[in-house]
C-alpha positions in Angstrom: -32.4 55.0 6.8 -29.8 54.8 9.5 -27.1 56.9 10.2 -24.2 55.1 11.8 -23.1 55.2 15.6 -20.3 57.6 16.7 -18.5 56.5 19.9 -19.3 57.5 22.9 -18.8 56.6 27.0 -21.7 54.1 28.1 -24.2 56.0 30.8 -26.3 53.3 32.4 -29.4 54.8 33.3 -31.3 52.6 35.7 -34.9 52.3 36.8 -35.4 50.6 40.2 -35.0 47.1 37.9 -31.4 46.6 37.8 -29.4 45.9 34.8 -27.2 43.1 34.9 -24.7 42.4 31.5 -22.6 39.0 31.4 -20.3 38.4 28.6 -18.7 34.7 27.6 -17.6 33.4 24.9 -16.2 29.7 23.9 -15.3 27.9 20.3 -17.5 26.6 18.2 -18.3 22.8 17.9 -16.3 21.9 21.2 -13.2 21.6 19.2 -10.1 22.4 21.5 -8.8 25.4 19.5 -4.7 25.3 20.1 -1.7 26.0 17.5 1.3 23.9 17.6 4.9 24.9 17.3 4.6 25.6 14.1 1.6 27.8 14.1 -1.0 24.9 12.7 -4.2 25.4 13.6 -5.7 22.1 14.9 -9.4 22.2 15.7 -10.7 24.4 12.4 -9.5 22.9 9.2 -8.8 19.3 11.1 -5.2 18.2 9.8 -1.7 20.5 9.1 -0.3 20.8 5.9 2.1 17.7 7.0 -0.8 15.2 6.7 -1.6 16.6 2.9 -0.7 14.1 0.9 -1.0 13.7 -3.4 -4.2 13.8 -5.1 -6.5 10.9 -5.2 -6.7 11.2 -9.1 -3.3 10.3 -10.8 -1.3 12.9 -11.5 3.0 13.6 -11.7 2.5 16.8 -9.8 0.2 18.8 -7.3 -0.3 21.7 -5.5 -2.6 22.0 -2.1 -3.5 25.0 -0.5 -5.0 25.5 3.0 -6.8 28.3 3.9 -5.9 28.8 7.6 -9.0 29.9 9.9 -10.4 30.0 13.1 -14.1 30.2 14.2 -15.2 31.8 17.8 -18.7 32.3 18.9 -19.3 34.6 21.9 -22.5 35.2 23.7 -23.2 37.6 25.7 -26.4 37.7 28.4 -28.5 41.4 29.2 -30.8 40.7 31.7 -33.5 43.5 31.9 -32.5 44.6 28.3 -36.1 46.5 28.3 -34.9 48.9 31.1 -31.6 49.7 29.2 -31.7 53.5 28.6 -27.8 54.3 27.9 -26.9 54.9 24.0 -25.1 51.1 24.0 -23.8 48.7 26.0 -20.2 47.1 25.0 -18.3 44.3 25.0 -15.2 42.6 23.8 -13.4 39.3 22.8 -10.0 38.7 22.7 -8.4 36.0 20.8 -4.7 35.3 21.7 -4.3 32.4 19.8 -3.7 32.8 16.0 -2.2 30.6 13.8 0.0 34.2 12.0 1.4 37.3 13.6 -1.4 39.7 13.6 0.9 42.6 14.1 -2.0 44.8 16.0 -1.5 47.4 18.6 -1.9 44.5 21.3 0.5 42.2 20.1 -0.6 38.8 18.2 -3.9 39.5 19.6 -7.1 40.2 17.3 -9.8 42.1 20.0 -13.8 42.6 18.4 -15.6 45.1 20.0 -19.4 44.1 20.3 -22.0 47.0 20.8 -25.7 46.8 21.3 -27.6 50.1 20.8 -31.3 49.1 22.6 -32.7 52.4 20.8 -30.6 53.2 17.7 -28.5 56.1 17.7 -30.8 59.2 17.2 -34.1 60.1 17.2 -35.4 59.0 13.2 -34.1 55.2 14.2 -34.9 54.9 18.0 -37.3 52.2 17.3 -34.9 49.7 16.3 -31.9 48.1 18.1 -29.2 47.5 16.8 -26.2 45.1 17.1 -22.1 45.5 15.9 -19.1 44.1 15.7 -15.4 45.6 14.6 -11.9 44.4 15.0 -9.3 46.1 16.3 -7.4 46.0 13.1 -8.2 47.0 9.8 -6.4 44.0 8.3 -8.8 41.3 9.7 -10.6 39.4 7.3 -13.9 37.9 9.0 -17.5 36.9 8.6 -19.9 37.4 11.5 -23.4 36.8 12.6 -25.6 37.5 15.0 -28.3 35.4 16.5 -30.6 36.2 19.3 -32.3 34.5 21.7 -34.4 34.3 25.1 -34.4 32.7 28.1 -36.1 29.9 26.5 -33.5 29.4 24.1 -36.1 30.6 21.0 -34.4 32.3 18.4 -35.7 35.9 16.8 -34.9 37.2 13.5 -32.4 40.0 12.8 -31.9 41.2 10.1 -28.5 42.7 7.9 -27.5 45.9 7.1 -27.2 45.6 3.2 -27.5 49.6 2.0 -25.5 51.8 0.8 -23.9 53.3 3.5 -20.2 53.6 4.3 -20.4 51.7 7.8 -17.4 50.4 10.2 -17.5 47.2 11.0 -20.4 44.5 10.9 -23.9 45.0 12.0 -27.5 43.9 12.4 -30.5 45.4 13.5 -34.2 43.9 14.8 -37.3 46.4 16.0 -37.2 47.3 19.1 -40.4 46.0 20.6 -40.2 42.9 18.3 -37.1 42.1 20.4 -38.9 43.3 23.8 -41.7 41.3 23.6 -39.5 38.9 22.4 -37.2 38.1 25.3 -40.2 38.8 27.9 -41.4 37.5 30.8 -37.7 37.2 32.0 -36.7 40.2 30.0 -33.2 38.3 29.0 -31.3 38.6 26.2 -29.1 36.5 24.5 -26.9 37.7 21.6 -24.7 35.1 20.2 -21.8 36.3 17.6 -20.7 33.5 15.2 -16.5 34.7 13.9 -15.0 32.8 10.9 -11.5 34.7 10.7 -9.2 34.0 8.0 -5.7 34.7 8.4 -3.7 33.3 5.3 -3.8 30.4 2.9 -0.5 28.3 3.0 -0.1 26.9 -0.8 2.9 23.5 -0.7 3.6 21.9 -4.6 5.2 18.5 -5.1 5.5 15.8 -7.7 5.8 12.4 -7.9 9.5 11.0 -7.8 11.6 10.1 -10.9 11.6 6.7 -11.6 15.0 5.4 -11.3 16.1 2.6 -13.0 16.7 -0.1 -11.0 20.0 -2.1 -11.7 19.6 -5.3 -13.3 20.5 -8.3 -10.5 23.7 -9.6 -10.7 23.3 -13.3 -10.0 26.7 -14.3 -11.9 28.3 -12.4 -8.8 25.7 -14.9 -6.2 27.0 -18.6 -8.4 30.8 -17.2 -8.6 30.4 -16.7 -4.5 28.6 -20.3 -3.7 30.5 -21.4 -6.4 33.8 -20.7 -4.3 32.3 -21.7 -1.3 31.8 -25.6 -3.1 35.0 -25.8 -3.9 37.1 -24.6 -1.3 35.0 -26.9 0.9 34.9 -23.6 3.4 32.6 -23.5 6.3 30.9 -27.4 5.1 28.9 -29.4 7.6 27.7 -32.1 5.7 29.8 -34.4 3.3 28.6 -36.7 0.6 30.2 -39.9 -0.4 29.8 -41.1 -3.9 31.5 -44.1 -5.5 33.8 -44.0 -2.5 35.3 -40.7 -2.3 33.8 -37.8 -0.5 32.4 -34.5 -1.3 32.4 -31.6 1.6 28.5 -29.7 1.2 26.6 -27.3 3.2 23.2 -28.5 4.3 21.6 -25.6 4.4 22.2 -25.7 0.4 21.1 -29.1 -0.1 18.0 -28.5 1.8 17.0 -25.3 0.0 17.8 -26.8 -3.1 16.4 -30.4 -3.2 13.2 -31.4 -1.5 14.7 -34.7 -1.4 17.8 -33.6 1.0 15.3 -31.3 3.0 13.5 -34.2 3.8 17.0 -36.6 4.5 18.8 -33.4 6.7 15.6 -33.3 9.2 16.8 -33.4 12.8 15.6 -36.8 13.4 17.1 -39.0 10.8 20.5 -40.6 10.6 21.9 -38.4 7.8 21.0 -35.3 9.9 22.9 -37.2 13.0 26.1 -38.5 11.0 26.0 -35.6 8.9 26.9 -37.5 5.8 25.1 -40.0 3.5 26.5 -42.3 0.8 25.4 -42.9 -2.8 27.3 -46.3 -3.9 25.1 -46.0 -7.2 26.0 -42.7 -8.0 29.2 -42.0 -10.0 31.4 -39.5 -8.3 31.6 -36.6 -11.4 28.0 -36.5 -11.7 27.3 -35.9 -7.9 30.5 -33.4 -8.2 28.2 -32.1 -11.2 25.2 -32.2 -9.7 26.3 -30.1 -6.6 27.7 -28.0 -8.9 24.4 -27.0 -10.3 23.2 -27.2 -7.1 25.3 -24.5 -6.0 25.2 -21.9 -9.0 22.6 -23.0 -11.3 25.5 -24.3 -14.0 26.3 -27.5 -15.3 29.4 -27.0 -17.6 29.7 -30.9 -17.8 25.8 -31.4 -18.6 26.8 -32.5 -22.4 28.5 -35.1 -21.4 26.8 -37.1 -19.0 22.8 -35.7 -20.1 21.5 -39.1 -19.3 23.2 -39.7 -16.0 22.5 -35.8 -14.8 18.7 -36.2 -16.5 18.4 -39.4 -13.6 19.9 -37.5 -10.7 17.9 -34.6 -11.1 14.5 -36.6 -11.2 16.2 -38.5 -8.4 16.5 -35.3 -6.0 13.7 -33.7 -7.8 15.7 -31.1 -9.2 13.3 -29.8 -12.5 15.4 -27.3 -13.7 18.2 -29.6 -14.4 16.2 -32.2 -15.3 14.8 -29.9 -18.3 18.6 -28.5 -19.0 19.5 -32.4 -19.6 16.3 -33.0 -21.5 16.9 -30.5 -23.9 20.4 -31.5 -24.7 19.1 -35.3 -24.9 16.5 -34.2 -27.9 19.0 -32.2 -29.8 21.2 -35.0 -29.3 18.6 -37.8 -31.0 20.2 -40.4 -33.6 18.6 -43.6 -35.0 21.3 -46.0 -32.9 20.1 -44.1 -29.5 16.5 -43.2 -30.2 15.3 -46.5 -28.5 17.7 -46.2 -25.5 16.3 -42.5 -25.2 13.2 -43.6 -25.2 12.9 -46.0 -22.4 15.4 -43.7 -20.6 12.5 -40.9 -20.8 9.8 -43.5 -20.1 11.8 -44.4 -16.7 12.0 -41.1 -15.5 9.1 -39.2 -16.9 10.9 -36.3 -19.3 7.8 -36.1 -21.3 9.2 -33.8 -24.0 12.3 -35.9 -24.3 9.9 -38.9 -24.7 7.3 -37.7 -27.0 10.1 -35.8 -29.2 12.3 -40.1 -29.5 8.6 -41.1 -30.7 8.4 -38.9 -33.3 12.0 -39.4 -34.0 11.5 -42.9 -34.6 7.5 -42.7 -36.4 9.9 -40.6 -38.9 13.1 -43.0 -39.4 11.4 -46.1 -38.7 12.7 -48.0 -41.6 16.1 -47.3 -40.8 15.6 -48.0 -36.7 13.9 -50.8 -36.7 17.0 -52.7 -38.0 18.7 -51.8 -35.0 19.4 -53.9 -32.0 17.7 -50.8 -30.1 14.6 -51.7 -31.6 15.0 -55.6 -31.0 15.3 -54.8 -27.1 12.6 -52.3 -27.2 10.4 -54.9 -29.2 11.3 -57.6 -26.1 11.7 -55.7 -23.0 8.9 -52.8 -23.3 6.1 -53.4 -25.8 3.5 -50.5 -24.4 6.4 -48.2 -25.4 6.4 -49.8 -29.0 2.9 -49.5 -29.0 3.0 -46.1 -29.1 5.3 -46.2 -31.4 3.6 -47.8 -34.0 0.7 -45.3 -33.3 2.8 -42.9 -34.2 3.9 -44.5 -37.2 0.3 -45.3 -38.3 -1.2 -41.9 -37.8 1.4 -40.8 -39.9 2.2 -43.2 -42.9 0.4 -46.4 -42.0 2.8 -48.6 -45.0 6.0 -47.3 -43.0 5.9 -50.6 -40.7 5.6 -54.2 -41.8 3.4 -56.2 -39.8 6.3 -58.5 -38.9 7.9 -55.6 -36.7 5.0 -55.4 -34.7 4.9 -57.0 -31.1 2.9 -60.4 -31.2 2.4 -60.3 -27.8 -0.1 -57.9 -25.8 1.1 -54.5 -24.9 2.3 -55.4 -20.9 2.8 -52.6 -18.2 5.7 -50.5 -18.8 8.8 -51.2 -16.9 8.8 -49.4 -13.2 11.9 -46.9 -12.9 14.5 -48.5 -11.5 15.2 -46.0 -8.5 18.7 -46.4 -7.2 18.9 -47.0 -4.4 21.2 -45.1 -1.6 21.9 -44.7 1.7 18.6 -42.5 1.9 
């Protein structure tokens, strides 16, 4: 239907109206269009390739590609557009900032050429008007469209060129005295052009880090140090007297370590003051023990002095040694020591060690209770032979004469006998 424009100078011929042509043109959305150092483009896609980050669905690698783009809307005002006579009226927009080289004939520049034909371009289309846009460089990858408008801001429908023919550039056309009557009284035309330009996608890949193994901790090398540190006495503030002779500690050890000691090295008590303390009740190789453990988490000695370590630790609340001596206390369970362990674990509430002497004793009763063990138990604590006989009854109620049992009522069982210090 049409044939396309050839180029040729713009004659103005005007009537006694003049003709006046304004061209602007400003980005889209109010976004600040500008393109950093590194030639990201901040305004169109909304973030650089350095905020991409992974995926949000798992994944051990990724790719992320960004297609880089710009959008640019010009408009351009003809007032008294209905006295235009001349073959087209032209315009231009240049845009100097790109995110890529360009490489056109005006540097890293990307010109469009806007043209309005009022009347077409020969006689067979001179009823329509049409309206074009083409870059200065055949490389440029765009879309564009046209919108028109009056001085009232009403829009009027255009349509686009979708035939057959070969044409250069972009272009839309409207009847010509649809668009007149259109635009009148004020006889103004707007003609906005909408640009999305794509210049290159950028395309990054990563994956997720290999896991590297992480070293097992090495807290034989922490105890050897601290160990060291205990018994070289280096750097001590604190010292600890027990049957008489001293013992050189840190207090910031002691405090970490025992509740007990956190709550004796406040700033306000006499320990904290004197910085030292004395344990008359305690016998020197278990507090020498006891530190030990305190320091390292050891107790090479623990085999040997179970009970007295078992006491101390429930004495500076210590539960990790306190179950260390309690387990060496049940594997250590005979018939002339099951009664002494069991009031031992009554006193100081090592459950396991206690329930694991009543069993003990429910299953050698007729052997223990022909030991003196028994006899004192019998006297001294008869709620702790009451359970006992329980025991014995819920499992072979013949395995205990009725002479062994305590005549008297069960009375409370004996308070632990906390020794005392100079806490």
């Amino acid at each position: 239907m049409f044939d396309w424009f050839y180029s040729c100078p713009c004659v103005l011929s005007l009537s006694a109206r003049s003709l006046e042509i304004h061209s602007r043109f400003f980005k889209t959305t109010g976004e600040e269009v500008d393109f950093g150092a590194g030639g990201e483009e901040e305004g169109s896609s909304g973030r650089g390739m350095a905020d991409i980050v992974g995926p949000l669905r798992p994944s051990d690698s990724w790719s992320t590609t960004e297609v880089r783009s710009l959008q640019h809307s010009h408009v351009w005002t003809i007032r008294g557009f209905s006295q235009c006579e001349c073959r087209y009226l032209e315009t231009s927009v240049k845009i100097k900032e790109t995110p890529v080289p360009t490489n056109t004939l005006d540097g890293n520049h990307l010109t469009f050429r806007i043209r309005l034909h009022p009347q077409g371009n020969k006689e067979s289309n001179k009823d329509f008007s049409f309206f074009q846009v083409f870059c200065n460089t055949n490389s440029a990858k765009y879309r564009a469209k046209f919108s028109v408008y009056n001085a009232k801001n009403e829009e009027a429908p255009t349509t686009v060129y979708t035939g057959t023919q070969q044409l250069h550039g972009y272009f839309e056309y409207i009847r010509r005295d649809v668009l007149v009557s259109h635009i009148q009284p004020q006889d103004e035309l707007q003609l906005v052009l909408s640009l999305t330009i794509t210049f290159d996608t950028v395309t990054k890949s990563s994956q997720n880090p290999r896991q590297c193994s992480v070293p097992d901790a090495r807290p034989a090398e922490i105890a050897r140090d601290l160990e060291a540190i205990y018994k070289e006495g280096r750097l001590a503030d604190f010292t600890i007297v027990a049957s008489g002779r001293e013992l050189p500690a840190h207090q910031i050890i002691l405090s970490a370590r025992s509740p007990v000691f956190a709550a004796m090295l406040e700033p306000h008590t006499e320990e904290a003051k004197n910085s030292r303390v004395v344990f008359p009740d305690i016998d020197f190789e278990v507090m020498q023990e006891l530190l030990l453990y305190m320091y390292t988490g050891r107790s090479p000695n623990l085999s040997n002095m179970a009970l007295d370590l078992l006491a101390a630790a429930d004495r500076f609340q210590l539960p990790g040694l306190k179950e260390m001596a309690d387990q060496v206390l049940r594997t250590g369970l005979i018939v002339e020591s099951a009664c002494r362990y069991l009031v031992f674990a009554d006193m100081h509430n090592a459950r396991e060690l206690k329930s694991d002497a009543i069993k003990f004793i429910a299953q050698n009763s007729s052997s223990i209770i022909t030991t003196d063990g028994w006899t004192e138990l019998v006297k001294e604590h008869p709620a702790l032979v009451t359970e006992v006989v329980a025991a014995i009854s819920s499992s072979d109620p013949r395995s205990l004469s009725a002479s062994s049992s305590p005549s008297s009522s069960a009375e409370p069982a004996t308070k632990r006998a906390r020794l005392s210090g100079g806490v």
